[in-house]
PASEBA-1860 file (N, C-alpha, C; in nm, 3 decimals):
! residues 79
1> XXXXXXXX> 10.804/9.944/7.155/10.850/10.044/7.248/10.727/10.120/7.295 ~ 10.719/10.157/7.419/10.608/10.184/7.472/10.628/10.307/7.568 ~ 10.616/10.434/7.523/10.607/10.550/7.635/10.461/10.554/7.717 ~ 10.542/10.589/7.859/10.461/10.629/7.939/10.503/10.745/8.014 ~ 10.402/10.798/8.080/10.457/10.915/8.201/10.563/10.914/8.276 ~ 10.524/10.840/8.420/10.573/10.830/8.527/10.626/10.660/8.568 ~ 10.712/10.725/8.605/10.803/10.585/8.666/10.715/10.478/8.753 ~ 10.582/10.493/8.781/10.476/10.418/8.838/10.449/10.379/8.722
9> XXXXXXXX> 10.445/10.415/8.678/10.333/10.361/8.543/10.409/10.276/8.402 ~ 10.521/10.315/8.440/10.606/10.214/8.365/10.604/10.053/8.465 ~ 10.629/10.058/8.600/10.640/9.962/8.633/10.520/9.913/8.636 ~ 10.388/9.909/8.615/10.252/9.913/8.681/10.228/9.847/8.447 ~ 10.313/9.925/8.373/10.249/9.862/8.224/10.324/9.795/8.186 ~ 10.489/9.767/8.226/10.542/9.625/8.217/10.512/9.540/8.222 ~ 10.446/9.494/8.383/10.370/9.397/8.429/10.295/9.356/8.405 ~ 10.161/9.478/8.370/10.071/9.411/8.300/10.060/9.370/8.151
17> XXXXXXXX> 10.180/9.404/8.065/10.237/9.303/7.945/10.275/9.168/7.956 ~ 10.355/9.178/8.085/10.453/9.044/8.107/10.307/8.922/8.169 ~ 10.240/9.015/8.193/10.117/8.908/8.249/10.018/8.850/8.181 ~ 9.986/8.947/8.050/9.969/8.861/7.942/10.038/8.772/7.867 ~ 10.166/8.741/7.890/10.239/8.694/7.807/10.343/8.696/7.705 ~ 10.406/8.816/7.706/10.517/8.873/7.627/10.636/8.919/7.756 ~ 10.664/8.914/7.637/10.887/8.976/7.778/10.855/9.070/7.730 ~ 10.849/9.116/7.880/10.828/9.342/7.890/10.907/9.330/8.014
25> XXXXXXXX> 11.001/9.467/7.971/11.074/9.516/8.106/11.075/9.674/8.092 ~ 11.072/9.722/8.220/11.056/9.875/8.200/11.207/9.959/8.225 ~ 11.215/10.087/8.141/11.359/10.163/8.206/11.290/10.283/8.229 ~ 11.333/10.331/8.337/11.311/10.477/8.383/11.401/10.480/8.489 ~ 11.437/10.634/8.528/11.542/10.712/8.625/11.571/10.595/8.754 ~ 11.443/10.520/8.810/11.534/10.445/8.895/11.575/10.316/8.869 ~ 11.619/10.305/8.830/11.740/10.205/8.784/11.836/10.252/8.738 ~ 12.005/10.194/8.824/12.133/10.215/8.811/12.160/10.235/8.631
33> XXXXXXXX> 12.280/10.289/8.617/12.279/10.276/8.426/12.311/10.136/8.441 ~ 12.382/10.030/8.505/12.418/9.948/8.464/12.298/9.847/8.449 ~ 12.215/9.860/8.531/12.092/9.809/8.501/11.969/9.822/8.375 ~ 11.994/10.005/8.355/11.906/10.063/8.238/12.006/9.932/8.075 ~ 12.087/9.964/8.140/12.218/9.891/8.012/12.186/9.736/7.927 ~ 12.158/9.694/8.100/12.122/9.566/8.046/11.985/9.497/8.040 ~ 11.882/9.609/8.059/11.777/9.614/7.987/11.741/9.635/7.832 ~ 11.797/9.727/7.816/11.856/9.734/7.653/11.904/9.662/7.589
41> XXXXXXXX> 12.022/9.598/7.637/12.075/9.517/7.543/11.972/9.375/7.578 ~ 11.919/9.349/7.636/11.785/9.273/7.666/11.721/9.235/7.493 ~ 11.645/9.404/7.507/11.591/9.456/7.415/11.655/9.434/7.276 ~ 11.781/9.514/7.239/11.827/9.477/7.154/11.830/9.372/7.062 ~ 11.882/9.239/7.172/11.864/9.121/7.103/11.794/9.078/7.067 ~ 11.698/9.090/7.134/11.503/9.075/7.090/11.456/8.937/7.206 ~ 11.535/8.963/7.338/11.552/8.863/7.419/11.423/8.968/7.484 ~ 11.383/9.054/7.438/11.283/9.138/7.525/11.175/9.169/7.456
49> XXXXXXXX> 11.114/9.149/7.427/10.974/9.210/7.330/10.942/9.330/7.307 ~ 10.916/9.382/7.468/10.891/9.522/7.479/10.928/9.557/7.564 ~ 10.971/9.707/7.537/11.058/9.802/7.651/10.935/9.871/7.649 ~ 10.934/9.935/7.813/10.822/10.063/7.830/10.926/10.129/7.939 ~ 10.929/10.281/7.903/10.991/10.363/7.976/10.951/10.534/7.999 ~ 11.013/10.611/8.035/10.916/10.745/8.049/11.009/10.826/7.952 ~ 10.947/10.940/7.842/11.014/10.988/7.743/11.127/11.000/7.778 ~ 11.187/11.059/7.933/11.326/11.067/7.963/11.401/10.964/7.981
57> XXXXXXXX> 11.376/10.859/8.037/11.465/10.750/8.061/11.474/10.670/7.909 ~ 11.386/10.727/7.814/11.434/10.646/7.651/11.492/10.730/7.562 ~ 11.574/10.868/7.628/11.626/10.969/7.524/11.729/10.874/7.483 ~ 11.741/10.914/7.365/11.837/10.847/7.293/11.867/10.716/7.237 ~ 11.779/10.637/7.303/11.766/10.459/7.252/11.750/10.472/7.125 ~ 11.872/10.394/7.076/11.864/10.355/6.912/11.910/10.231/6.933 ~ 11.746/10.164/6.860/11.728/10.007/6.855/11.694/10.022/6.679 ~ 11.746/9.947/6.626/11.742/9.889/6.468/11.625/9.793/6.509
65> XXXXXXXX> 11.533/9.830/6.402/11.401/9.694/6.408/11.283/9.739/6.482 ~ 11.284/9.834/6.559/11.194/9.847/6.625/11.077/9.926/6.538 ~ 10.937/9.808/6.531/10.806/9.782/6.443/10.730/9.922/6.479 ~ 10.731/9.937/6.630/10.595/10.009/6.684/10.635/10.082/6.776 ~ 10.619/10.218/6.802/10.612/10.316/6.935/10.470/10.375/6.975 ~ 10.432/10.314/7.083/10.277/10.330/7.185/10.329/10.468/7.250 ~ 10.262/10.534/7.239/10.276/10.684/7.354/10.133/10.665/7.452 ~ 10.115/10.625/7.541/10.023/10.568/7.643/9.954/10.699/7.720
73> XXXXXXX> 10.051/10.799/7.697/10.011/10.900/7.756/10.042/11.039/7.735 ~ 10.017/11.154/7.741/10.092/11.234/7.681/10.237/11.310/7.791 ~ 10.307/11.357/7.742/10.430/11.405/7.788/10.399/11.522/7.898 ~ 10.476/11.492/7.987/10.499/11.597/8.084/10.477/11.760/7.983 ~ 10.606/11.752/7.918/10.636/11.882/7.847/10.601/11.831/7.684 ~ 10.627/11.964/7.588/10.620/11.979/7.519/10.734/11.907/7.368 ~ 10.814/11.913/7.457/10.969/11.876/7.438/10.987/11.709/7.372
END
């Protein structure tokens, strides 16, 4: 699991995962829920390697298993 800032930068460190060679998909605010949904359950299954998203668009994700959390950058807020 991989935090980043901004919704650029999620899509901009997906890519450059998926381009080395691992399943990376990013969630942040723009994407529909039904889309954030089935990114997750992506994830979940482990059909995804790595999720990267911005602290807000990963409130609340509870994934069982998950090894490692990258903070890439620091947080808007404090929070």
């Amino acid at each position: 699991l991989v935090f980043v800032r901004t919704r650029e930068e999620v899509e901009r460190t997906a890519r450059a995962i998926a381009e080395e060679g691992m399943e990376a998909a990013g969630i942040s605010g723009d994407l529909t829920q039904d889309a954030r949904e089935r990114v997750l359950d992506r994830f979940r299954s482990g059909k995804l390697a790595v999720l990267v998203g911005t602290d807000v668009a990963a409130r609340g994700i509870d994934v069982p298993g998950v090894t490692h959390v990258f903070n890439l950058g620091l947080p808007m807020s404090s929070e």
